[in-house]
N, C-alpha and C positions, 0 to 999 in steps of 0.2 A: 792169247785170246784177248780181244777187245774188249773195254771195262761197258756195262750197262749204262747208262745215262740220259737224263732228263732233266731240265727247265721247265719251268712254270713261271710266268707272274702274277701275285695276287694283288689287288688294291687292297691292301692292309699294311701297316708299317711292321716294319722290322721285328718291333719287339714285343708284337702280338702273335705273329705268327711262328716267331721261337718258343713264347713260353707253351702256344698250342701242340709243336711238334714235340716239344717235352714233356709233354702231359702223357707218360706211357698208357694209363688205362683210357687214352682217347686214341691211342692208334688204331682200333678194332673200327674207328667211328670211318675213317678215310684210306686202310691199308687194304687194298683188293685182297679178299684168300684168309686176312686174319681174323682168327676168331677171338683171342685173348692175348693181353698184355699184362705182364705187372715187373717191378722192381723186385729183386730174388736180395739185394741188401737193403739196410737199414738208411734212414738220413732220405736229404733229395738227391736228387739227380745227377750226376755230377761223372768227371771222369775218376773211371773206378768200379761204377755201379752197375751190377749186371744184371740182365734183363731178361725175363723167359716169354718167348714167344708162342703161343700155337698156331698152328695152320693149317688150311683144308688141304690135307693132298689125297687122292683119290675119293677113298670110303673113310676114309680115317680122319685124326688129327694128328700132327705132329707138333712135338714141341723143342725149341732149338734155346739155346742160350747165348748171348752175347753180353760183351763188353765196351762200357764205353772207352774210346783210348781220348780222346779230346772233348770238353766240354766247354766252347766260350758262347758266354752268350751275349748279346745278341745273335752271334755270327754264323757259328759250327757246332757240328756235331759227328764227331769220328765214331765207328763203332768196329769189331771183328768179333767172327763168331767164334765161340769156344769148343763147342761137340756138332756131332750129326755127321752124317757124313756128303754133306756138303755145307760147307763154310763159305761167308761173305761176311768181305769187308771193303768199306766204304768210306764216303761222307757227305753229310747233308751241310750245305752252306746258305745262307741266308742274308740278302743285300740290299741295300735301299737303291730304289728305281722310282725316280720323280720322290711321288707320296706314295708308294707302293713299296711290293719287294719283291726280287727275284730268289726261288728257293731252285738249287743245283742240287743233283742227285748224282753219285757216281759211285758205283761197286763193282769188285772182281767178284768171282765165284771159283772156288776152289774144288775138287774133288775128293774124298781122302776112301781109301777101302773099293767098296763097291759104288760109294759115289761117282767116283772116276769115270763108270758107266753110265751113271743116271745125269751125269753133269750138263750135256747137250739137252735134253727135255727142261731140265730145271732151268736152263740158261733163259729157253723159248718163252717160258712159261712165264719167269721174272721180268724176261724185258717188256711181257704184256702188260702184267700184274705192276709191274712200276709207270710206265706210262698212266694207267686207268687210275692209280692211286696218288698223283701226285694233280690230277683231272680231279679227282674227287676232295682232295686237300683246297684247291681252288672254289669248286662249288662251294663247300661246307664254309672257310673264312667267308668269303664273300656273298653269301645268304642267311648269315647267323650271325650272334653275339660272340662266337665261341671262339 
């Protein structure tokens, strides 16, 4: 199956828009569907550090956990997911274009159990939900201080 993927460029440099994509309790602020973020270890951010997400799926929320497997920054950021049963893993890269940056999105999604079933909706749903949130990562750099 083909990986998810999106481009964006922001006019913001590099190493604004990495430490904002590192700011996990600011992902709820630009990630379509999420409701909360926080770091599940101690310390920053780093590779290593796992991360509990929530999200809107149906009536509910769910909450999944990941790992960072790569942390450079300015540049990257690898993650895979640890439970749930469907898992993604990724990476978000970060590049200088002119005075700006281009931020690259790319994940599989895996199915494990009865994910396996649910894997084609989640697929549908993500590649929406990532397009809109990397739209909305753009708005938010480029109309704020943040």
């Amino acid at each position: 199956m083909a990986s998810i993927a999106t481009t964006v460029e922001i006019a913001r440099p590099p190493e604004d828009v990495f430490a904002y994509l590192s700011d996990v309790a600011r992902h709820p602020e630009w990630q379509e569907g999420l409701v909360s973020a926080a770091v599940e270890t101690g310390g920053p951010v780093g590779t290593g550090s796992r991360l509990v997400h929530r999200r809107k799926l149906g009536f509910g929320t769910v909450a999944t956990t990941s790992e960072i497997t790569s942390f450079e920054p300015p540049h990257l950021v690898a993650f895979r997911g640890l439970d749930g049963p469907i898992r993604a893993e990724g990476t978000q890269r970060v590049e200088p274009v002119g005075e700006g940056s281009r931020v690259s999105f790319e994940m599989e999604m895996r199915g494990h159990g009865l994910g396996a079933l649910m894997l084609p909706f989640a697929r549908r749903q993500a590649i929406r939900q990532v397009a809109e949130s990397h739209q909305n990562l753009k708005r938010v750099l480029e109309s704020s201080g943040a």
